[in-house]
C-alpha positions as CSV (number, residue, x, y, z in Angstrom):
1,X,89.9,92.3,97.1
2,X,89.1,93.7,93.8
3,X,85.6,92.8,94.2
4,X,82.4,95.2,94.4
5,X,79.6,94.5,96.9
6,X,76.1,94.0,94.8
7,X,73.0,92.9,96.7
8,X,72.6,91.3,99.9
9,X,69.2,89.4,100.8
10,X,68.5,87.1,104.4
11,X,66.4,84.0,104.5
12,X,64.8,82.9,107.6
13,X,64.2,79.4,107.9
14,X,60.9,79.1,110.3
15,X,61.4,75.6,110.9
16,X,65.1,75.9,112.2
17,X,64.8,79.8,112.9
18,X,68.4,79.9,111.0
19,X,68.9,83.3,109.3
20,X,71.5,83.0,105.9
21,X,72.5,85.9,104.4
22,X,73.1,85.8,100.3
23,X,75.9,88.1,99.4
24,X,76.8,89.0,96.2
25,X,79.9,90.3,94.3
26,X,81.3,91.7,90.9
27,X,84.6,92.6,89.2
28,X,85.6,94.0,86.2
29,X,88.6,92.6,83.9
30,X,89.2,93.3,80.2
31,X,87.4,89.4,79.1
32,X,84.3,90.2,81.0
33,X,82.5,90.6,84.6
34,X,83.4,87.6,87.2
35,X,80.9,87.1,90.0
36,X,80.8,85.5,93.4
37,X,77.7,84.6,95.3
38,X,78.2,83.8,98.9
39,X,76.0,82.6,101.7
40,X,77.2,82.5,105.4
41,X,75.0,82.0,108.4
42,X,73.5,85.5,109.1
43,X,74.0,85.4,113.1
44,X,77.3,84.2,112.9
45,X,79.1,85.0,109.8
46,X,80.2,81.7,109.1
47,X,80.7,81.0,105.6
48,X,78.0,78.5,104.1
49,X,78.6,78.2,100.7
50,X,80.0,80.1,97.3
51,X,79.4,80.1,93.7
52,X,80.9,82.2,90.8
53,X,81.5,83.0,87.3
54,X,84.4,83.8,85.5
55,X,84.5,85.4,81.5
56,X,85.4,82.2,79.7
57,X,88.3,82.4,77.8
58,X,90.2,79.9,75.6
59,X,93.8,79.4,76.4
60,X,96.5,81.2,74.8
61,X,99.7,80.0,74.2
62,X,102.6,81.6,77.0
63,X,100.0,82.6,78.9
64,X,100.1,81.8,83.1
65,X,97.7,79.2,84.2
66,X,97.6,77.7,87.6
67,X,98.2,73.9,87.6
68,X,96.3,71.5,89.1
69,X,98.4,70.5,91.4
70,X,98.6,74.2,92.7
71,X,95.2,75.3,92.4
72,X,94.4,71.7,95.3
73,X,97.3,73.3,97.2
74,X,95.3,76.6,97.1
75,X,91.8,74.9,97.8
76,X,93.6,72.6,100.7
77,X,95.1,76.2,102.5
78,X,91.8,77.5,102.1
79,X,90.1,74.6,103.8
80,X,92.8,74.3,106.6
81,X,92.4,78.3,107.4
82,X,88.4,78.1,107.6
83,X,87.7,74.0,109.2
84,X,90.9,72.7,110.2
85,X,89.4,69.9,112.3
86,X,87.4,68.7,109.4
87,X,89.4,69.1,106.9
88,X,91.9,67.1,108.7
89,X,89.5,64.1,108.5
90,X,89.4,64.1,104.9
91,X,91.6,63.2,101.7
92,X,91.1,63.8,98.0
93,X,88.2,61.9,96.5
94,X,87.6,64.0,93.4
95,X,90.1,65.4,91.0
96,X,90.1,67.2,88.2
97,X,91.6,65.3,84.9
98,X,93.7,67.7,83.9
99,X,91.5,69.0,80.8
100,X,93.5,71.7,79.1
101,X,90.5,74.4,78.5
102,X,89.1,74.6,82.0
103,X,88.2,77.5,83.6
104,X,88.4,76.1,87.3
105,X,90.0,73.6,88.8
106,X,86.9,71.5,91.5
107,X,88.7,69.2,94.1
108,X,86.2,67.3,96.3
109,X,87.5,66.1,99.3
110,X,85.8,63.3,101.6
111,X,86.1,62.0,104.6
112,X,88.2,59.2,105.5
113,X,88.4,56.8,108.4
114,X,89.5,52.9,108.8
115,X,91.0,53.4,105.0
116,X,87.6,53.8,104.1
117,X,86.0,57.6,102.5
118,X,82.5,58.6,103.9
119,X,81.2,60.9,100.5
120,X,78.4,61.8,102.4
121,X,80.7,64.1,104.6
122,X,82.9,66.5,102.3
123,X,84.1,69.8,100.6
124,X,83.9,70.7,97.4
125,X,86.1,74.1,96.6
126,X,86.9,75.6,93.3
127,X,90.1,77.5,91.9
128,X,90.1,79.4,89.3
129,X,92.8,78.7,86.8
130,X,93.8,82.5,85.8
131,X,94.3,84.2,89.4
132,X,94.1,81.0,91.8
133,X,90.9,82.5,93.6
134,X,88.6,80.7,94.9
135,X,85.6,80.2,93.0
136,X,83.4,77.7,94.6
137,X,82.7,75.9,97.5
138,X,80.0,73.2,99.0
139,X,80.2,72.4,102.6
140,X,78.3,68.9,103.6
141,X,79.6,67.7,106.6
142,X,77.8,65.7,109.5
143,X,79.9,66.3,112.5
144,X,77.9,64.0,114.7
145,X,78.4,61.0,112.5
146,X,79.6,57.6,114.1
147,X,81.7,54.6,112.8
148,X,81.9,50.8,113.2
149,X,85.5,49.5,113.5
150,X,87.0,48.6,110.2
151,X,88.0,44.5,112.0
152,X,86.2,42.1,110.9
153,X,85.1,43.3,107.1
154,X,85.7,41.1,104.1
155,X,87.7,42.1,101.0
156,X,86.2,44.5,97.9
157,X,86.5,41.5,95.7
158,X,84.2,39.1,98.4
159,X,81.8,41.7,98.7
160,X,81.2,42.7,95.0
161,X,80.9,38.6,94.4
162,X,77.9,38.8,97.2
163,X,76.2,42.1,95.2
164,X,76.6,40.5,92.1
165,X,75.5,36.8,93.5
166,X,72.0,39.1,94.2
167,X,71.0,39.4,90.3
168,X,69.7,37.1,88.1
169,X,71.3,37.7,84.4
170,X,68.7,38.0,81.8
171,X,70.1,37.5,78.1
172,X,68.6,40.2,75.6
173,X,69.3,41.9,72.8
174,X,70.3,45.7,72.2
175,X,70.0,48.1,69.5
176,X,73.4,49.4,68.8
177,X,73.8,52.5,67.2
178,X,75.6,52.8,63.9
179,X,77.5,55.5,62.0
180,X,75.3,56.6,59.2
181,X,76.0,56.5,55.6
182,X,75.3,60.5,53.8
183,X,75.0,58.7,50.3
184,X,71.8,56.5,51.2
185,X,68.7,58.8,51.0
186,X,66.5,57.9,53.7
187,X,70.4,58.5,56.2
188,X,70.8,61.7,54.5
189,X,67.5,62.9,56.0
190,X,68.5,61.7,59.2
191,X,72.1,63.6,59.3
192,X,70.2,66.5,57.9
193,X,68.3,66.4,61.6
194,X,71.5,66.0,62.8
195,X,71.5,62.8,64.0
C-alpha cells in the first residue's frame, strides 16, 4: 500500500517462450522517494523477483528501527505465505551482522538436507529497517534436484586434510604494505595521492 504504479514493460523469452512482466513502483516520504521494482511471470502472476531503494538515512537516536531478529521473522512469514513447501526445506545460511547504520536487513536462506545446506537452491529477501517492508527478494530454487544419502561420508576435518593433501606449498615472499610516514618527502607525495 502506499505505493504508486510507474511503468510496466514484458519480456519474451524466444527460447523458452516465457513472458515476465517488470513492474515498477514509487512512494513519497519526507527523506526521499523509495522504489520497488518487481518482476513476476507475465502468464501467471507469480512473483519472480524484487528490488528497491529506500532514501538513506543515518540513525537517530529514540528513533524505531526494526531488529534483526524481527525483520528475519518478517522475511521468514513472507516466504511461508508465497513457497511454503520450499521454504520449509530451507534454514538460515546468511545473516546480517548486526551493523548499526543499515538500511535493510538481507537474510539468505538455503536449503538443507542430511545436515548438509545446498546454496545453490535458496531465497534471498530483504526488510527494510524503518517500516519492516519488504525490499528485496531473489528466488533460485531447483525443484527437481536429487540427493545421495548422507551414510557413509567422512568428517569436515578428513575431507579438508584430502583438499589440502592436493597442493603442493611453494615458499615465497610477499610485499606487505606499510603505514606511511607524512614527514619523509618522497611518502608525503604518496599520501597526497591518497595512498
Amino acid at each position: 500500500k502506499d505505493y504508486t504504479l510507474g511503468s510496466a514493460s514484458y519480456t519474451v523469452d524466444r527460447k523458452t517462450s516465457e513472458v515476465t512482466a517488470q513492474v515498477s513502483y514509487a512512494r513519497n516520504t519526507e527523506e526521499g522517494i523509495c522504489r520497488r521494482y518487481v518482476t513476476v511471470d507475465a502468464k501467471t502472476g507469480a512473483l519472480l523477483g524484487m528490488y528497491g531503494s529506500n532514501p538513506y538515512r543515518t540513525r537517530q537516536d529514540g528513533a524505531a528501527y526494526i531488529t534483526a531478529r524481527a525483520a528475519q521473522t518478517k522475511g521468514e512469514a513472507f516466504l511461508k505465505a508465497l513457497w511454503p513447501d520450499q521454504y520449509g526445506k530451507t534454514e538460515v545460511y546468511n545473516a546480517p551482522d548486526g551493523d548499526a547504520d543499515a538500511t535493510e536487513w538481507s537474510f539468505t536462506f538455503a536449503q538443507k538436507v542430511n545436515g548438509y545446506f545446498f546454496p545453490a537452491n535458496c531465497f534471498t529477501v530483504s526488510v527494510n529497517v524503518t517500516d519492516g517492508s519488504i525490499c528485496g527478494l531473489d528466488t533460485a530454487f531447483d525443484h527437481e534436484a536429487t540427493f545421495d544419502a548422507a551414510e557413509g561420508l567422512i568428517q569436515a576435518d578428513a575431507a579438508l586434510e584430502a583438499w589440502f593433501n592436493t597442493y603442493t606449498t611453494t615458499l615465497c615472499y610477499l610485499a606487505v604494505p606499510y603505514k606511511l610516514n607524512p614527514e619523509a618527502a618522497q611518502e608525503k607525495a604518496l599520501i597526497d595521492r591518497g595512498l
